[in-house]
N, C-alpha and C positions, 0 to 999 in steps of 0.2 A: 788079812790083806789090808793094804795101807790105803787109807782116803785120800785119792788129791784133792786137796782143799782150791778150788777160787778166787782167783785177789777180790776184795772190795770192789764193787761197782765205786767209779769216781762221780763224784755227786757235779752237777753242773753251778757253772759261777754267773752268779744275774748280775749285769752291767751297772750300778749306780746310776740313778736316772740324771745324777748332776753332769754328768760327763757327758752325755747328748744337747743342754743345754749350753756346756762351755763350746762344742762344739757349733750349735749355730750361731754362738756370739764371733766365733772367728770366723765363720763363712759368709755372715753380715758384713764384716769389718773388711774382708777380701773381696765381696760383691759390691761395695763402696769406694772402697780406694779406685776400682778398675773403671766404676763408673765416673768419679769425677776425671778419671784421667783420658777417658775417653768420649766425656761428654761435658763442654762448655755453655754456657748461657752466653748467649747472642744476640745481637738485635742487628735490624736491616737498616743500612744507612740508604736514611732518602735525601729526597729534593725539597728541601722545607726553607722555610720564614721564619723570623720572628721577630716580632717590633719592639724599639726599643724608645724611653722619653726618660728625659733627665732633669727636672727642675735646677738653675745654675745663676747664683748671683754672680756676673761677671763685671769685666775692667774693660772699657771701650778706651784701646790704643789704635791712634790715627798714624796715618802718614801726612804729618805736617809741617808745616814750619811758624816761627814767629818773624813777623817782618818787624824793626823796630827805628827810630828817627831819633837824633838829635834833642834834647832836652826841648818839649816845645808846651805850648799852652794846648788850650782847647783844640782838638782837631777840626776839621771840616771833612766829614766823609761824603765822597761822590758815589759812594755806590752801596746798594743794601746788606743790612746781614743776611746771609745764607745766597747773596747771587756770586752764579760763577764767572767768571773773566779769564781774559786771554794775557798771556804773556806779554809783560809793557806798558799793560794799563792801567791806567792814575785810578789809583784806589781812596787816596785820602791828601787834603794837603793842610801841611803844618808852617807854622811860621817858627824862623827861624830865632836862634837867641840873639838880643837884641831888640827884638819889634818894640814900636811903639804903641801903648794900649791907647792912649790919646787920640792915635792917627787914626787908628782903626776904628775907635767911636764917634771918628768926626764922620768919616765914611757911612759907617752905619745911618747918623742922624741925617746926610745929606739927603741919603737913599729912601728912608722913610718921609724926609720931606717932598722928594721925585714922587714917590708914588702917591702920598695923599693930595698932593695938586693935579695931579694927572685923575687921579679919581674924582674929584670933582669937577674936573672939564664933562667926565661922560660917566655922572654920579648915574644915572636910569641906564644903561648899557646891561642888557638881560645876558650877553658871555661874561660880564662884570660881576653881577651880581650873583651868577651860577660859584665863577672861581670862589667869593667871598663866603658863600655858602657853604662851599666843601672844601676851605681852609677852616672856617670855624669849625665845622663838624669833627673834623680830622684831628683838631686841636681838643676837642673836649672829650675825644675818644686816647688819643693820648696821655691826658690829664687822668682818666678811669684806668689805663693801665697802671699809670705809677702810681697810684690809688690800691690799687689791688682789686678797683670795682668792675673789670673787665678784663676779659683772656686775650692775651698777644703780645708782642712783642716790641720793647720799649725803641728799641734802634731802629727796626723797621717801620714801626708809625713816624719816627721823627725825618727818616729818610722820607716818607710819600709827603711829608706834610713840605718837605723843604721843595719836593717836586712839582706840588702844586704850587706856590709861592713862583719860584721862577716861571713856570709855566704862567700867571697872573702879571708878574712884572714884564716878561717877554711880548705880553700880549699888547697892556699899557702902551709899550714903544712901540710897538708897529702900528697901537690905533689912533694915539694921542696925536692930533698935529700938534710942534712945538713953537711956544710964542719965546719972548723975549726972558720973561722971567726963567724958566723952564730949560733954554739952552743956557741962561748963569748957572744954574744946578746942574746942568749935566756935564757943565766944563767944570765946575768946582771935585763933582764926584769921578773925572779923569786925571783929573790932579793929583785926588788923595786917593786912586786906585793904582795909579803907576806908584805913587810910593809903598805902598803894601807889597805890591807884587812883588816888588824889590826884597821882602822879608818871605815872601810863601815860597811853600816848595811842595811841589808834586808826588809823592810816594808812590810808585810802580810796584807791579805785581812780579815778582821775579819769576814765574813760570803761572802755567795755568791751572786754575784751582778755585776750590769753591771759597770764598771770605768770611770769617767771622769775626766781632771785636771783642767774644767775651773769650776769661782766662780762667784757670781753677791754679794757676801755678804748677802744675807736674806735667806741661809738654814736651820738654825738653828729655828729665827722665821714662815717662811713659812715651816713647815714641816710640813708629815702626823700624828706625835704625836703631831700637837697645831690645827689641821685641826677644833677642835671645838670653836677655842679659837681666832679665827683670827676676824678681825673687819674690818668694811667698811675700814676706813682710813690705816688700811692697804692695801686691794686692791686698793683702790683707787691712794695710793701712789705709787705703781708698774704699774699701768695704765698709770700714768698721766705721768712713767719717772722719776720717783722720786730718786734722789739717794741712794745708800745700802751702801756706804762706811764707813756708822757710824756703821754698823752692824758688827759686830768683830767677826768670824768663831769659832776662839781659844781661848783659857782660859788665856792664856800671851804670850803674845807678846816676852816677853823674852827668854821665855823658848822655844815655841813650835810654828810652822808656820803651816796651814796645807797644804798638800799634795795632796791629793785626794779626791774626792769624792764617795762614792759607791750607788750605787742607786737599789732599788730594782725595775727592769722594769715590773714587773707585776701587781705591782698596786701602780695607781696616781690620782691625783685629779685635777679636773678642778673647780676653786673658782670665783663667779662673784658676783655682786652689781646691785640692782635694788630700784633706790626708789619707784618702786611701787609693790605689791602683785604678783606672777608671776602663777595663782592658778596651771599652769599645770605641774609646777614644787613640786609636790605632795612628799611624801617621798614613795622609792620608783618605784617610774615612770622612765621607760626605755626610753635612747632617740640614734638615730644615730647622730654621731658627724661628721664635715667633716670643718677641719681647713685651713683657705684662703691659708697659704703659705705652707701646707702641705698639698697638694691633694690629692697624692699619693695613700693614708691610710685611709681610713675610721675607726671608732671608735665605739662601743658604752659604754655609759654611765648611770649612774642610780644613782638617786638622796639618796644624804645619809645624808642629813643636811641642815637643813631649823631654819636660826636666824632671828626672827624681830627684830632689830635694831627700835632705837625711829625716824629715820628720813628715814629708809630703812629695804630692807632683802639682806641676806647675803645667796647666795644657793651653796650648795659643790654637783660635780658628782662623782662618782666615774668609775675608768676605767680599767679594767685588762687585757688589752689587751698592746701588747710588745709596749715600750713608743715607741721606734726608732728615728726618726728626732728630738722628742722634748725632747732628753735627757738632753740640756742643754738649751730651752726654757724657760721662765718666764712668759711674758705677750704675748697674741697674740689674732686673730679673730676669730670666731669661728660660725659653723653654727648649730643647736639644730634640727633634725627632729623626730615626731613621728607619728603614728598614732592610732586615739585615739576610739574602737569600744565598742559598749554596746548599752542601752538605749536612745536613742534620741528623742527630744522634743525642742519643742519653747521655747527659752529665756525666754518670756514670763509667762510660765510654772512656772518656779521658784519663791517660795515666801519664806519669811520670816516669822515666825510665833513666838513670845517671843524670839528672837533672832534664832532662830533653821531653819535652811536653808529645803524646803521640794519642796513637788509638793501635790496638792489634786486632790484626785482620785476621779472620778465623778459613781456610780455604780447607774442607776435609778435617785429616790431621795434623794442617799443615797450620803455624800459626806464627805471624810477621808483625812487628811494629813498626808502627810508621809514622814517623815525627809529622806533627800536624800545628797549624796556627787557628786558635779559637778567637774566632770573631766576636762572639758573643752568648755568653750562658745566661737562661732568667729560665723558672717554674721547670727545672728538673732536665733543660734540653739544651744541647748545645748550637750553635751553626760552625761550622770548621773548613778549614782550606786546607790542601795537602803544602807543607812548608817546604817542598822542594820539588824540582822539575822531573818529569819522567816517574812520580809516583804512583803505585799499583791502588793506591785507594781510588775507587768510583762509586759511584750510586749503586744500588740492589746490591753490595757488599755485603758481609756478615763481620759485626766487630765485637770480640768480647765487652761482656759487661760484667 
């Protein structure tokens, strides 16, 4: 009888233990994909500040004019440096070409002979001797300015000293009774004052404004009618010290010198140079000013022109507040504060998208960009405004970072 034989028992097959490994490396790799795709890093746009200061050597361009006269000698100015005046009024008078310097020294000497006779009718006279008191003083405080031995202002002490003086002559006339000798000098010094007069001429203030007589040469260039038009290498060149002497104030030389300057102190310009992008200097944007050697005075400013230049930007403030100290300023330091509130978010935040500056707004699964204008970035955080009307960005938002 025949044996049925059995197949072989089949032996079992044990898995490679690498094949359970390759496998959690791909369900790592597919638990990772899903999570980034379904989980973003965010942050909450709040309601933030953030201050901002800018140390800034700038260019002080005024709105002013040069008033100029006739080829003439020495001026005679009627009114101080830095006072304002009304339109019309006799700011300085010049004599005309032709004068004769003869006539005018006869006058002078006549004049000094009126007063020192007049002086010794009422030599002990205590309003006499006050006036003489505080013309000398005035005089030797003047004398210390252009010394260098005293702080102030050379035009302005010569203007108070010339005010006491007539204020002392004026007095003389009204106290002095006049004898015989006294009316021959005061008829000789009408004589040779109708002939003067006949040479001086009155310089009028062509509108209202504040006066000064000093020049640096670049008012014409640096003015607030070229304020758009001005170029790095020009500030740069007032920075650096540059000299103005090629800068010609008047029209000829021959004909006309100028005389004064009028400035309107209400509104001026602070010009500076940055080769790099300054973004917080926005058109616009308000800032407080506070200048190194003028503490005094605080300022503010606000931004009225923004040039890119191919190797820099060129930023103009504007300021309407009374100039004072820097009537005759040019180049000086200067400090920029503002603070800057709205929207706040991480640096981070900000993307670029086809060139268009934004933020995406993360809502769910749902995720929007949204063109935005940055105010100002410092230490990692932005301030930003939505760049267009009817935008979904708000506060308690959620924005990719």
């Amino acid at each position: 009888m025949a044996v049925k034989r059995r197949p072989p028992a089949r032996r079992a097959r044990r898995i490679n233990p690498k094949f359970y490994v390759f496998l959690g490396i791909v369900a790592a790799a597919v638990i990772a994909v899903v999570f980034f795709i379904t989980n973003t890093n965010t942050a909450l746009v709040e309601q933030g500040e953030i201050m901002f200061e800018r140390a800034l050597p700038v260019v002080v361009v005024r709105d002013e004019q040069v008033v100029s006269a006739q080829n003439y000698g020495k001026p005679n100015y009627l009114v101080q440096e830095g006072e304002r005046v009304e339109a019309d009024a006799d700011v300085a008078e010049v004599y005309k070409g032709g004068y004769n310097d003869k006539v005018i020294t006869e006058l002078l000497e006549i004049q000094a002979k009126i007063e020192e006779y007049q002086e010794n009718l009422i030599s002990t006279d205590e309003q006499l001797l006050s006036y003489n008191s505080q013309i000398a003083q005035k005089a030797a405080d003047m004398r210390q300015i252009v010394n260098g031995e005293m702080e102030g202002d050379v035009v302005t002490a010569e203007g108070e000293l010339k005010s006491l003086m007539a204020q002392k002559q004026q007095y003389l006339r009204d106290t002095v009774t006049a004898d015989a000798t006294l009316n021959d000098f005061y008829s000789k010094e009408t004589e040779l004052q109708g002939r003067v007069n006949e040479w001086k001429e009155a310089v009028k203030a062509p509108e209202a404004g504040v006066v000064s007589f000093y020049f640096d040469g670049a008012e014409t260039l640096l003015n607030a009618d070229n304020i758009s038009t001005i170029t790095s290498a020009d500030v740069d060149e007032i920075l650096n010290g540059g000299a103005d002497e090629g800068r010609n104030t008047s029209t000829d030389d021959a004909a006309e010198k100028p005389l004064f300057r009028l400035v309107n102190n209400y509104q001026w310009f602070l010009v500076t140079q940055s080769d790099t992008e300054i973004p917080e200097f926005a058109q616009g944007n308000v800032f407080s000013i506070a200048f190194d050697d003028y503490l005094d005075k605080p300022y503010s400013g606000t931004v009225v022109g923004t040039v890119k230049e191919e190797d820099g930007y060129i930023y103009a403030l504007e300021i309407t507040d009374d100039i004072g100290q820097l009537l005759n300023a040019r180049r000086t330091d200067a400090k920029a504060f503002a603070k800057f509130e709205g929207m706040k978010v991480p640096e981070k935040a900000i993307q670029e998208q086809d060139g268009v500056t934004g933020v995406t707004v993360v809502a769910g699964n749902d995720k929007t960009f949204v063109p935005v204008n940055v105010r100002i970035i410092k230490d990692g955080s932005a301030i930003i405004e939505p760049a267009e009307a009817n935008s979904i960005l708000t506060v308690n938002q959620h924005v990719e970072v």
